[in-house]
C-alpha positions in Angstrom: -9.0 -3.6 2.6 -12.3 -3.8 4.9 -15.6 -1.7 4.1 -15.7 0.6 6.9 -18.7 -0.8 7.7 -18.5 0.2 11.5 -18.6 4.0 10.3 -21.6 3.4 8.6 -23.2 1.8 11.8 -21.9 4.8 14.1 -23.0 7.3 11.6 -26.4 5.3 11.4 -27.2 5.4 15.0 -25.9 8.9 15.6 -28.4 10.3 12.5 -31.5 7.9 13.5 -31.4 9.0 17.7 -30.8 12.6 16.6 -33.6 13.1 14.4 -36.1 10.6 16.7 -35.3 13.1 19.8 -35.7 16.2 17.6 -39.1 15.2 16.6 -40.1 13.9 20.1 -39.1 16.7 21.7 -41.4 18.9 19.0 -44.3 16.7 20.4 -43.4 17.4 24.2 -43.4 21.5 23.1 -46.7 20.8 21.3 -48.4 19.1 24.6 -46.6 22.1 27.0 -44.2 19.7 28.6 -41.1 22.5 28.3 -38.9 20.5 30.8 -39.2 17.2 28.8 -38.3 18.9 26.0 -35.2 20.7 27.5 -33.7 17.6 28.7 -34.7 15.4 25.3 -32.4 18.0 23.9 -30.4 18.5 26.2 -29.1 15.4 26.3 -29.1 15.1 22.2 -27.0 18.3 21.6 -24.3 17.7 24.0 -23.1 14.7 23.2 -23.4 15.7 19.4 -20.8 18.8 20.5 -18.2 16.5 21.9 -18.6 14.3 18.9 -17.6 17.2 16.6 -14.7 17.7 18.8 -13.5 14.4 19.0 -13.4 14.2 15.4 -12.2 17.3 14.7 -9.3 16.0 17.5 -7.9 13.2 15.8 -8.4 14.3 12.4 -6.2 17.3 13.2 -8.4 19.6 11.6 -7.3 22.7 13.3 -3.4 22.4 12.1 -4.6 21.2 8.7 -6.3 24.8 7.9 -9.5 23.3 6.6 -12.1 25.8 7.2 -14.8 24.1 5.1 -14.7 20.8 7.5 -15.1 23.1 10.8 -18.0 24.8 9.4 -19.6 21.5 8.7 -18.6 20.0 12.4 -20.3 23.4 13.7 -23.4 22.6 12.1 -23.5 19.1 13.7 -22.7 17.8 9.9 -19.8 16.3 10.8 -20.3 12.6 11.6 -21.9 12.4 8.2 -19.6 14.0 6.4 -16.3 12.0 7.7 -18.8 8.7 6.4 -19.0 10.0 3.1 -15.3 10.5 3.3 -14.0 7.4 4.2 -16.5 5.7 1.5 -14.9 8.1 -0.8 -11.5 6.6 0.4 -13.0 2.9 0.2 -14.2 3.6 -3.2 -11.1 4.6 -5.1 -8.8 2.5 -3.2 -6.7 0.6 -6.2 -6.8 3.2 -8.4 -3.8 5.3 -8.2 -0.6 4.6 -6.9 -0.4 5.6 -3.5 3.2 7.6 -2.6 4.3 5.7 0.2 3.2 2.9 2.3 4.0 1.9 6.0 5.3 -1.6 7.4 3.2 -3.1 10.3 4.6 -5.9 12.5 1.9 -8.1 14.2 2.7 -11.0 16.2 0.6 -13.8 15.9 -1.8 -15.6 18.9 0.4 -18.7 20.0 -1.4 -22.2 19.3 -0.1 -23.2 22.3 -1.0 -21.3 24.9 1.4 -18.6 26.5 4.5 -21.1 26.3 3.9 -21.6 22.5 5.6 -20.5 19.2 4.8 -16.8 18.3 5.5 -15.8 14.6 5.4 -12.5 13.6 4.2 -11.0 10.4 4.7 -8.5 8.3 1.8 -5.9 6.5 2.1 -3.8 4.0 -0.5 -0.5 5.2 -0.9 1.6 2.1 -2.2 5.4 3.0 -6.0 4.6 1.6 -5.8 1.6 4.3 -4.4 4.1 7.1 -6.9 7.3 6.6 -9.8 4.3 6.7 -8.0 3.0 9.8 -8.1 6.8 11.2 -11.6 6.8 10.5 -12.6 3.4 12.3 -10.3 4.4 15.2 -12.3 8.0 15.8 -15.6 6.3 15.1 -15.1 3.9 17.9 -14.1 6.7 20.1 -17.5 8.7 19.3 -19.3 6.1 19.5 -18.4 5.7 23.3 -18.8 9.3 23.8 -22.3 9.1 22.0 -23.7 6.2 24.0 -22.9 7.0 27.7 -22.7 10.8 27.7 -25.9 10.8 25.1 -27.7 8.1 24.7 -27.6 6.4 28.3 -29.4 9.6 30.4 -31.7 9.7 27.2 -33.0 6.2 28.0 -33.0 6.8 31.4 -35.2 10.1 31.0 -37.6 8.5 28.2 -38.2 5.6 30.2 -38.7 7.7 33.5 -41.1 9.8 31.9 -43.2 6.4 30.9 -43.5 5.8 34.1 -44.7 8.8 35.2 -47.1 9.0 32.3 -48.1 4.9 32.3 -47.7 5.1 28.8 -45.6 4.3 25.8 -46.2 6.5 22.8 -44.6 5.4 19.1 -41.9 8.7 19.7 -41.0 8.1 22.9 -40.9 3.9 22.3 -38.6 4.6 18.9 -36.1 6.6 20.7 -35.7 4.3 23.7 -35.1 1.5 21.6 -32.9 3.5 19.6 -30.9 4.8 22.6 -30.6 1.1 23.8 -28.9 -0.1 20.6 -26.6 3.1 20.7 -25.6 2.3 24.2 -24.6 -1.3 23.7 -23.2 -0.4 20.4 -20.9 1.9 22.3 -20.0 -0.6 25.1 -19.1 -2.7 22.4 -17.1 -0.8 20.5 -15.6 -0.1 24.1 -14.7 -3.9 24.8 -12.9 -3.8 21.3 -11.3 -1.1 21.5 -9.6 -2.0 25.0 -9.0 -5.9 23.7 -7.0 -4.4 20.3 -4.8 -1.3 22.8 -3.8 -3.8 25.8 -2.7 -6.6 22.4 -1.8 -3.8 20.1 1.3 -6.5 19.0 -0.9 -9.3 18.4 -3.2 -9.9 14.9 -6.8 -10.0 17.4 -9.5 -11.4 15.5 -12.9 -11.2 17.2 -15.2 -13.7 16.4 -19.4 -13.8 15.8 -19.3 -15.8 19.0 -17.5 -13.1 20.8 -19.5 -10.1 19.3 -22.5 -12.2 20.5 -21.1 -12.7 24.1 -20.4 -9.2 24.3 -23.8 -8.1 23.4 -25.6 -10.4 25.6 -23.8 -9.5 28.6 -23.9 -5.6 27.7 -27.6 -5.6 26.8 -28.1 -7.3 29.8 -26.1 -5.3 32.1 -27.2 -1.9 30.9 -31.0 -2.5 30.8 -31.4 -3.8 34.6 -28.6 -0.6 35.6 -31.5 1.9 33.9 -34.6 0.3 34.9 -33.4 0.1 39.1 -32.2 3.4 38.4 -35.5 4.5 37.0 -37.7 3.0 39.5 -36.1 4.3 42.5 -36.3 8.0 41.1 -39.8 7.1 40.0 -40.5 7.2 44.0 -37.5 9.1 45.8 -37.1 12.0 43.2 -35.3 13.9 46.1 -32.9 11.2 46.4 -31.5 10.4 43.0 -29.8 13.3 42.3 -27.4 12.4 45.5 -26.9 9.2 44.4 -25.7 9.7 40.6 -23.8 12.7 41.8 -22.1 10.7 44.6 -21.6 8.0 41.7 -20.2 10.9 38.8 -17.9 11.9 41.9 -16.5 8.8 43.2 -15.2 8.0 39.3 -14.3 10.9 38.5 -12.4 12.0 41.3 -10.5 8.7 42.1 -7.6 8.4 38.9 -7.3 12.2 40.4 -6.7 11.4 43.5 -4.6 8.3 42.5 -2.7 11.5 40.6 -2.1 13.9 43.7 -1.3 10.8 45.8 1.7 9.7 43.6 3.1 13.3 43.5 3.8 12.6 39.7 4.5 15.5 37.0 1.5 17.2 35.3 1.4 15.3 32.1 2.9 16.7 29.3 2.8 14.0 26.1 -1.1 14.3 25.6 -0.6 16.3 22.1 2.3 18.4 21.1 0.2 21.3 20.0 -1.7 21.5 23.6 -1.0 24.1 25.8 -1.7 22.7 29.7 -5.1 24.6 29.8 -5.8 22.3 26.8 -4.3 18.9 28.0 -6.0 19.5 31.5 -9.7 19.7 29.5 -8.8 16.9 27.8 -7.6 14.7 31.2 -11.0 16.6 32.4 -13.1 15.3 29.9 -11.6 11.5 29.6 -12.4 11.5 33.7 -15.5 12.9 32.9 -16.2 10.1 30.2 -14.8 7.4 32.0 -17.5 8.3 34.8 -20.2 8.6 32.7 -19.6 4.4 31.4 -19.2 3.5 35.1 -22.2 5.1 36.0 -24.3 2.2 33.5 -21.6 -1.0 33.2 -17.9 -1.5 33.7 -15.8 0.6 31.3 -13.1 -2.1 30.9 -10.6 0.8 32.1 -8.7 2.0 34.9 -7.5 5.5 34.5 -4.2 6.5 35.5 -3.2 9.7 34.6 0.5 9.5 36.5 1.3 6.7 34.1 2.5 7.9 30.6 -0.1 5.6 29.1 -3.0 7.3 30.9 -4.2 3.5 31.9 -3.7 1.3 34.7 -1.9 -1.4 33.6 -2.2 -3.9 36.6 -6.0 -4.2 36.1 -7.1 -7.5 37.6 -10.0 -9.8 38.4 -10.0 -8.1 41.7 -10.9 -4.7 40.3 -13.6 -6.5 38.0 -15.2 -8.7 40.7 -15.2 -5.6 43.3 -16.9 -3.3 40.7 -19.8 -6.1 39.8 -19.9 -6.9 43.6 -20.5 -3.1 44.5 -22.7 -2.3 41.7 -24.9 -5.9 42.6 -25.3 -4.5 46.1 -26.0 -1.2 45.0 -29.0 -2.8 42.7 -30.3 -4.4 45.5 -30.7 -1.4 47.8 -32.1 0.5 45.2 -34.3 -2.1 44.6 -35.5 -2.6 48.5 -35.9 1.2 48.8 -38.5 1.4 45.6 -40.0 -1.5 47.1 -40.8 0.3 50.3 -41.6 3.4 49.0 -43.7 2.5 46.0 -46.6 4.4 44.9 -50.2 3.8 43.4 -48.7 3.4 39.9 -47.1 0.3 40.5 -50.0 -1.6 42.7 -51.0 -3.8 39.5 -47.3 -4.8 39.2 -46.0 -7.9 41.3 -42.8 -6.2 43.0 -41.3 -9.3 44.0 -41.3 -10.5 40.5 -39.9 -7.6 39.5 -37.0 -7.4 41.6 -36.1 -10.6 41.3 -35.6 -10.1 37.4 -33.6 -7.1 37.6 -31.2 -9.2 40.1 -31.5 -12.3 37.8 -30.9 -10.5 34.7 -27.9 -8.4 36.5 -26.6 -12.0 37.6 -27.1 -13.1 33.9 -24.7 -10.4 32.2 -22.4 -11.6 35.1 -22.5 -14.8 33.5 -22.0 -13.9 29.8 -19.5 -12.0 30.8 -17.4 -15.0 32.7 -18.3 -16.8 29.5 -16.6 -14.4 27.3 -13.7 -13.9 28.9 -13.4 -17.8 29.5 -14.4 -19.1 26.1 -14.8 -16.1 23.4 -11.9 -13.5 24.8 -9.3 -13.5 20.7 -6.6 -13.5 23.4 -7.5 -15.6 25.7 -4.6 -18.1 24.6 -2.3 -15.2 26.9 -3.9 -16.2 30.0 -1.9 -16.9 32.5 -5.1 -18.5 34.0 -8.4 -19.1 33.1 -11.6 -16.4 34.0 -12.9 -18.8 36.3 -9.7 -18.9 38.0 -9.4 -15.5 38.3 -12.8 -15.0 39.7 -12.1 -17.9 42.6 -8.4 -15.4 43.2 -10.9 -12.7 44.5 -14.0 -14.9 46.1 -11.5 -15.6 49.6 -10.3 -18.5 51.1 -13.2 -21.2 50.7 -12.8 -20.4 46.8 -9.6 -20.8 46.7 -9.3 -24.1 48.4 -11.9 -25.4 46.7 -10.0 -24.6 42.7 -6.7 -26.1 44.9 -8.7 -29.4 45.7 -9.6 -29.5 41.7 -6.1 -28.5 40.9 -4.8 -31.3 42.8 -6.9 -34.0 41.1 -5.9 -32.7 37.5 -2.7 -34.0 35.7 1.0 -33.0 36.7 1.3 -30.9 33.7 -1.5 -28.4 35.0 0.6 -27.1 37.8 3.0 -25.7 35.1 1.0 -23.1 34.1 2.0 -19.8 35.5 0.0 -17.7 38.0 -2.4 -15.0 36.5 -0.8 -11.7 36.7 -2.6 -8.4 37.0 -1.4 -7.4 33.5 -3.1 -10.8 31.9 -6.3 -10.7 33.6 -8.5 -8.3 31.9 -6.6 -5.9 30.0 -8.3 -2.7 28.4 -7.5 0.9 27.9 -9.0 3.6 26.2 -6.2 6.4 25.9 -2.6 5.0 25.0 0.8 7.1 25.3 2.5 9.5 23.4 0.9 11.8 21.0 -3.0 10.7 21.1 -4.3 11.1 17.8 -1.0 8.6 16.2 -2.1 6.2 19.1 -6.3 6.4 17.8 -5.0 5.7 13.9 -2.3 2.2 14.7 -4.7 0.8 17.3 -8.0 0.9 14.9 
């Protein structure tokens, strides 16, 4: 049995950017600056709400009667509570008996590639090893929720207002570094979680190397999304509220209007106990979240609310390479408008310099993230072809007869490998079928 020591990291960075933005935003009401402070906690206590609710959610706290535990959520107690609880679990693991246990079946990854031998293997899951499992399951979830719907727009506000004010002070600098980690934590634990749901019948095992691949490219990735974003509301403050709201919209809205277009029933297999007020809040709020990753990276996740799974499974290469295309141009305009309409703050600054590192380092979590899926990806043996293959599917015709001109001075045996299909691309999902919370606790 594991130490749930991914609890302990999501409980970690949950308590540490909490209490850095409650003390910050005591210093912005002792200097006067009342909007700072709204938004500081603004964007700390909302995030900490749907956290309560997520966990409250899966742990099925409302049906279970336990009065005690929603008191503690309602006081924002609750992520530190459900840590102590699965140590608690950890801890006297062994000691008793346990009443039943479950049978797991998990194939394992082929040594041969797709056409090789696949064994399966049986667990034994006691109940300890499932409640931990539950815990690490709605952890991962929160920890999502936490980073882009908290932690993201707090980076983006703290790093905004150091503009403004040409300064760094220690409060401000801790929580911005803070926020940072929290956000790639969370894009992390978002890669993971969509690698383990699209192979929930393989063993994954995810590697240092991968975990390192995954950060690079994240850290990357998120850092040069906030700072264009930051610079071009530094000089067009009228203008950036159209463009995140035109960005919020676009995500949101489309797995809705993918919905309506199909003409498929309301879905009705969310949770048993919803009523369809309830399971349309939820469907509201998973929109709401998925918009809120796309808005800083790619969420690894194409919503689909018409399919029983609530995913898209046919996410390809194409989808990746047009979101990264889109966002790179995107970037770039935001990038030429700041440049044009700069102020006096950023005179001693070179601009061109500037720009071209937020393009190189955009370009760079490109990279780390073609070398992940190439060379890190625990399933990568399912491929029907290889990343770089898949990218050269959706870069047109030169691309492709270029790869066919390699292809042809390869061996025989290479032209027996079977096309990449949309399902074996990328994979990912965030929400799985049937009822939700059983779906968060077997694909931990």
């Amino acid at each position: 049995m594991r130490l749930p020591s991914s609890v302990l990291v999501s409980v970690s960075l949950f308590t540490a950017e909490t209490t850095a933005a409650l003390y910050l935003s005591t210093t912005y009401r002792s200097a006067g600056d009342k909007i700072w402070q709204g938004f500081t906690l603004l964007f700390t206590l909302l995030p900490s709400v749907l956290v309560q609710l997520t966990l409250i959610f899966i742990h099925r706290d409302l049906s279970r009667d336990r009065p005690l535990v929603l008191l503690l959520h309602i006081l924002q107690l609750g992520p530190i509570i459900r840590c102590l609880e699965a140590f608690c679990i950890y801890g006297s693991a062994g000691t008793f008996e346990e009443p039943y246990v479950t049978i797991t079946r998990k194939k394992q990854m082929p040594r041969g590639g797709r056409g090789g031998r696949v064994e399966e293997v049986e667990r034994e899951v006691g109940q300890a090893e499932g409640k931990l499992i539950t815990h690490r399951a709605a952890f991962a979830r929160t920890s999502v929720i936490q980073a882009f719907l908290g932690s993201a727009p707090q980076l983006t506000l703290q790093l905004y207002i150091c503009v403004l004010q040409q300064g760094v002070s220690i409060g401000r600098g801790t929580l911005m570094v803070i926020s940072l980690l929290s956000i790639v934590y969370g894009a992390l634990r978002c890669n993971i979680l969509a690698i383990k749901i699209r192979y929930d019948d393989y063993e994954v095992d995810v590697r240092p190397g991968a975990y390192l691949c995954i950060f690079l490219w994240r850290s990357l990735e998120i850092a040069t999304r906030v700072a264009v974003l930051v610079l071009f509301s530094s000089v067009l403050q009228v203008w950036v509220l159209p463009v995140v709201a035109l960005n919020f919209l676009l995500f949101t809205l489309h797995p809705w209007a993918l919905f309506w277009r199909s003409g498929s029933p309301f879905p009705e297999n969310i949770e048993k106990t919803l009523t369809r007020v309830g399971t349309t809040m939820v469907l509201a709020l998973l929109t709401f979240l998925y918009a809120g990753i796309n808005m800083f990276c790619w969420s690894a996740v194409q919503l689909r609310l018409s399919d029983p799974d609530l995913i898209d499974q046919t996410h390809s290469w194409r989808r990746v390479a047009g979101y990264y295309g889109g966002r790179l141009v995107e970037n770039g305009a935001l990038t030429l408008l700041w440049h044009a309409f700069q102020t006096d703050v950023y005179r001693a600054v070179d601009q061109l310099a500037l720009a071209l590192l937020l393009t190189v380092g955009y370009l760079m979590a490109i990279f780390f993230m073609l070398m992940f899926y190439q060379f890190c990806h625990p399933c990568r043996r399912l491929f029907g072809a290889s990343a770089a293959a898949g990218m050269c599917e959706c870069c047109g015709p030169s691309c492709l007869l270029l790869h066919g001109h390699h292809a042809a001075q390869v061996a025989p045996d290479h032209h027996k490998q079977p096309p990449l299909t949309d399902a074996d691309s990328t994979g990912g999902t965030f929400a799985t079928n049937g009822d939700l919370s059983q779906s968060f606790s077997s694909n931990a």
